[in-house]
LOLO-505229 format. One line per 2 residues: for each residue x, y, z of C-alpha. Coordinates in steps of 0.05 Angstrom, whole numbers, always signed. Example, Ala and Ser with C-alpha at 12.3 -4.5 7.8 and 13.67 -1.06 7.14 Angstrom:
BEGIN
+246 -90 +156 ~ +273 -21 +143
***
This chain:
BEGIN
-27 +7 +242 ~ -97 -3 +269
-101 +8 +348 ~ -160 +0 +395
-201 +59 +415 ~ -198 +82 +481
-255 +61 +533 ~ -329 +95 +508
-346 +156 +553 ~ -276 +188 +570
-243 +252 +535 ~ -197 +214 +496
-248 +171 +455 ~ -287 +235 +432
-224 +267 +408 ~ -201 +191 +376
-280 +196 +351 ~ -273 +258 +323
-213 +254 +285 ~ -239 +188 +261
-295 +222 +236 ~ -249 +284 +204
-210 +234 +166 ~ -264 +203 +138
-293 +268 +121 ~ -222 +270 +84
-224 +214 +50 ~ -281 +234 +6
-277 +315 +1 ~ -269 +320 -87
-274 +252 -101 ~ -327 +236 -158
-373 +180 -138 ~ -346 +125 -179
-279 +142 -149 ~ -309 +127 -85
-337 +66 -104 ~ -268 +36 -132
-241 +60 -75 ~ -296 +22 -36
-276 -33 -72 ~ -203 -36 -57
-210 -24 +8 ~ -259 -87 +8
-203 -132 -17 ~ -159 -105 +22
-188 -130 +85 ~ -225 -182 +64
-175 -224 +6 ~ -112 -224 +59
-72 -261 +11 ~ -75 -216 -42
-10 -165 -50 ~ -22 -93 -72
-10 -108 -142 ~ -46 -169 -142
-107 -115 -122 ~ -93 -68 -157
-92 -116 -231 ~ -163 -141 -202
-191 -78 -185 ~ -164 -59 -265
-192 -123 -290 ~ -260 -106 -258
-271 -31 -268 ~ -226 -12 -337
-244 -81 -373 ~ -308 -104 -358
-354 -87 -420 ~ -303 -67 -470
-293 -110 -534 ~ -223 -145 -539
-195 -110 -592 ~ -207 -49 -536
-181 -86 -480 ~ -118 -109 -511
-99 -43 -542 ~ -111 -10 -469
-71 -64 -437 ~ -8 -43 -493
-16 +28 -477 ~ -8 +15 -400
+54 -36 -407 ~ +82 +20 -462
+82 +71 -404 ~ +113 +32 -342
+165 +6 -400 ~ +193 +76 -412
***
């Protein structure tokens, strides 16, 4: 749920300011940098591709970061694994 700030100037948008700014202090405390930057990612698509469903991101996001590079043999056992676990 995304809501406009309140007017610039007035109590209420330095507290909405500042707990803007806490969460996204939040948002990165312990996370490794390439966790960021997948997270970066999604969030990309997520505003960006608005007819995309969450799984439909979340294969693409897969497809991009675990994928990319690896030789097919690699790919395809990694993709068995993965169905092998939701399966159970």
């Amino acid at each position: 749920m995304t809501t406009d700030p309140p007017p610039s100037g007035t109590p209420e948008y330095r507290w909405w300011a500042a707990g803007a700014k806490a969460e996204a202090e939040i948002r990165t405390v312990g996370r490794s940098r390439a966790g960021l930057e997948v997270r970066g990612f999604v969030d990309g698509c997520a505003q960006h591709e608005h007819g995309m469903s969450e799984a439909e991101i979340a294969a693409f996001a897969f497809r991009v970061y675990a994928l990319a590079g690896r030789p097919r043999r690699e790919q395809l056992r990694l993709l068995w694994r993965l169905y092998r676990t939701a399966v159970r």
